[in-house]
PATIDREN-283098 format. One record per residue (C-alpha): residue in one letter; x, y, z. Coordinates in steps of 0.25 Angstrom, whole numbers, plus 5000, padded with zeros to 4 digits. Layout:
BEGIN
AXYZ...
//
This chain:
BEGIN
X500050005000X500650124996X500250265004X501150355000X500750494998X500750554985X501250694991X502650634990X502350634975X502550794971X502050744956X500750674960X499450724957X498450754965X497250644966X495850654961X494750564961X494050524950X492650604946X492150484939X491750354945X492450224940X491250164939X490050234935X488550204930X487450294928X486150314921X485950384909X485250534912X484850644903X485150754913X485550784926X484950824939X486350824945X486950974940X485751034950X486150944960X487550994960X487151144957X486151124968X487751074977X488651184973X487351284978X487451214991X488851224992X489351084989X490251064977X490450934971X491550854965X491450824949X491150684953X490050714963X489550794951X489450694942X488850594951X487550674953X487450714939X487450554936X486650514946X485550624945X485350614930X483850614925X483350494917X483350504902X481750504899X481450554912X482150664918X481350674930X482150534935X483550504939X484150424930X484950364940X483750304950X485050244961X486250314962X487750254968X488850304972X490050244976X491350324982X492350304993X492050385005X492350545005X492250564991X490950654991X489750544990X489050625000X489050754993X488350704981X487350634991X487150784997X486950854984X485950724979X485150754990X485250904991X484650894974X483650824980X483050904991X483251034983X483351014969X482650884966X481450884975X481550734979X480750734992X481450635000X483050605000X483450495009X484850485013X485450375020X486750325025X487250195031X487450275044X486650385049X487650455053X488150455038X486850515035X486850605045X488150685039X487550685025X486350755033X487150845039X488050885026X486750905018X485950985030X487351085029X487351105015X485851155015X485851225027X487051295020X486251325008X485351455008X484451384998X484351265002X484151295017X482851375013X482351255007X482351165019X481251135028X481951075039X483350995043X483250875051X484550845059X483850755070X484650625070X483950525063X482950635055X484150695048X483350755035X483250885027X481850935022X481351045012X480451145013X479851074998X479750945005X480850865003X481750795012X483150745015X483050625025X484550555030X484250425037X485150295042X484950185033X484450055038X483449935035X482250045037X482950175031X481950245020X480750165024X479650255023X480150355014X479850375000X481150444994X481750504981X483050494985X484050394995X485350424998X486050285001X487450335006X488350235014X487750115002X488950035005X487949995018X486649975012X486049855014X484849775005X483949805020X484349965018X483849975004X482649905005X482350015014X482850135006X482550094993X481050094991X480850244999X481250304982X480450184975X479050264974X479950384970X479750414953X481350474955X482250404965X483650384968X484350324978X485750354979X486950274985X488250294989X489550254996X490850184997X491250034991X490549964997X490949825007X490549675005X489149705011X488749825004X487649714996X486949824991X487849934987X488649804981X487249804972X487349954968X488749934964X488349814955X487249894948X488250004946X489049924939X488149874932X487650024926X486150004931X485250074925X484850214935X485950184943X487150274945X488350224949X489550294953X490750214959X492050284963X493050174966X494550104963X494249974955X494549844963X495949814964X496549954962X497649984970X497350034983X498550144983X498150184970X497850344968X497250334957X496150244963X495950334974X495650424963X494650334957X493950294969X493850434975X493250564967X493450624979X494950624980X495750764979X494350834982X493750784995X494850664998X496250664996X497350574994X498050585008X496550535014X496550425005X498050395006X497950385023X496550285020X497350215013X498450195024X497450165033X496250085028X496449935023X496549905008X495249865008X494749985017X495350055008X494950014994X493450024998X493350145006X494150234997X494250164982X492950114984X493449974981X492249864984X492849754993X492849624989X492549494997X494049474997X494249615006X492949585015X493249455020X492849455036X493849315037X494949325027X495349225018X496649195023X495949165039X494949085033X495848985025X496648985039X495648915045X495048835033X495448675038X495248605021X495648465029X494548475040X493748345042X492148375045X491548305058X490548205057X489548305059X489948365047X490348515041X489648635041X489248725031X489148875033X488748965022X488649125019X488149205009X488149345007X487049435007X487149474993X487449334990X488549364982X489449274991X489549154998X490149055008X490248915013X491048855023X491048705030X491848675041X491948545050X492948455057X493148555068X492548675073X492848805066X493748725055X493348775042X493348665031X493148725017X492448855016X492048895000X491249034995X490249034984X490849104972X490949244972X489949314960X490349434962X491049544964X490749614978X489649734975X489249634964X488449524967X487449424963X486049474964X485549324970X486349234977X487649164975X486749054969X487748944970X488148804975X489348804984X490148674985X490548655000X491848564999X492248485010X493548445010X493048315020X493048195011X491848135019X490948265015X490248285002X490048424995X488748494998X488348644992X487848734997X486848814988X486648974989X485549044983X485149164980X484349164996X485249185008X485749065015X486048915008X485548785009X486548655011X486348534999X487048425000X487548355012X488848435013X489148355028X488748215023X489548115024X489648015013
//
């Protein structure tokens, strides 16, 4: 790992991160709500990086055919942290209130206290604002009531998520921030509250996201994929890049040499791990490999391939993942704790990729006990599997 500082260097340039995503996928529009949004920004005081920019002109074009309709009905955006997510979440939802007429905006973070700030850094740029302040009927900073309303009606709401968030509400807009934590429960909360809406849109943003982030893991897919009204902005070093690499740095962060600088992201490096590192501030996506809770290397320590199984037989244990994209079998017998052959189903996937229904297939458990026949083990597309064969039967 190399950590030297550049500012030995006299001849190096200064770094920049990259203004365009390295992956991007967005909808076709006519015209763009977005220039208001960002003219609506500056008047406020906020001025905004080109990237920034160019996000909420993507994500708030108007469908060809029907201008009255975002063409982009979920919006995703993925950056490593300190880059200026945030601000494009507050000028969204400042377009809204004022400029849009949307009559409720739900914004929602993984922790409240999350939420509380973007309350607290949106209140200030309003309250600073001549005309916006005029139009405001009341702030409320209680805790758990935090919300912004006009005096036209609308309203800004910031709530915790959890399994009940949103229930209740019939809104034009959610604000998913922290997405990296969402779970199936969460959206089958949030979601519905924009389905009765003729023009929605749901908005998610955060970091790479880890081996359970099932449902951002989804979004990503869909990116990839170029889904129609989806937008999809993901800053981020490719898989395998070079850690120490500047250039990477750059391409993961459009907010370096504006908001970030080098030496911040030099001491992260000294001190975060390699994984740590690659996904906090390259927005590299572990694999399995990097999230294993037993390492490969202990597990193989205590494997025993030679192990005779009692006379009453080995045991089976079986795990799949909640995504199903994964999973694992292991049989162990002789003695207690002595592991005689673990084996895991084939991987379809690559993490944030995974199969919509199951892994779908029949695992071979083999024994390495002469007196014991194969079984399978079958897993399908519900939760759980089922034993065939007598895997313990003597012959």
């Amino acid at each position: 790992m190399s950590t030297r500082s550049r500012r030995d260097d006299p001849g190096a340039r200064p770094l920049r991160g990259s203004q365009t995503p390295r992956v991007r996928s967005c909808p076709p529009y006519t015209r763009t709500d977005g220039d208001d949004a960002i003219e609506l920004a500056a008047h406020a005081g906020l001025v905004l990086d080109p990237w920034e920019q160019d996000v909420l002109r993507d994500a708030l074009g108007c469908r060809p055919g029907d201008v009255d309709r975002w063409a982009a009905r979920e919006v995703v955006i993925l950056a490593p942290r300190q880059n200026g997510k945030g601000v494009i979440l507050e000028v969204r939802e400042l377009a809204g209130l004022f400029v849009f007429g949307e009559r409720l905006i739900l914004h929602s973070a993984h922790e409240f206290k999350t939420a509380r700030e973007s309350f607290l850094r949106i209140s200030s740029l309003i309250e600073n604002c001549d005309d916006l302040r005029k139009q405001v009927k009341q702030i409320r900073a209680s805790h758990g009531e935090e919300g912004i309303e006009l005096k036209t009606g609308q309203r800004l709401n910031f709530v915790a998520r959890s399994s009940g968030s949103g229930r209740g509400f019939t809104g034009d807009v959610v604000i998913l921030d922290e997405a990296y934590a969402l779970t199936d429960d969460m959206m089958q909360a949030m979601f519905p509250t924009v389905s009765a809406r003729r023009n929605p849109q749901i908005w998610y943003t955060s970091t790479a996201g880890d081996i359970r982030s099932y449902v951002l893991g989804r979004l990503r897919e869909r990116g990839y994929e170029g889904e129609e009204h989806l937008y999809f902005a993901e800053w981020s070093a490719p898989e395998g890049a070079n850690l120490d690499d500047r250039s990477a740095w750059e391409q993961a962060n459009p907010g370096l040499g504006i908001r970030i600088s080098e030496e911040a992201i030099l001491a992260e490096r000294r001190t975060l791990s390699d994984a740590g590192f690659a996904r906090e501030r390259l927005g590299i996506w572990p694999t399995e490999a990097t999230e294993r809770l037993i390492p490969v290397e202990l597990w193989d320590a205590v494997c025993h391939p030679d192990v005779e199984a009692t006379k009453e037989g080995a045991r089976l244990a079986v795990e799949v993942t909640p995504d199903h994209s994964s999973a694992a079998i292991a049989a162990w017998g002789g003695g207690v704790g002595e592991l005689v052959r673990a084996r895991r189903a084939p991987r379809r996937c690559r993490m944030g990729r995974g199969p919509r229904r199951g892994t779908g297939k029949e695992v071979p458990v083999q024994h390495r006990d002469r007196r014991q026949r194969s079984g399978c083990v079958s897993l399908g597309a519900a939760r759980g599997a089922r034993r065939e064969g007598a895997a313990t039967r003597e012959r």
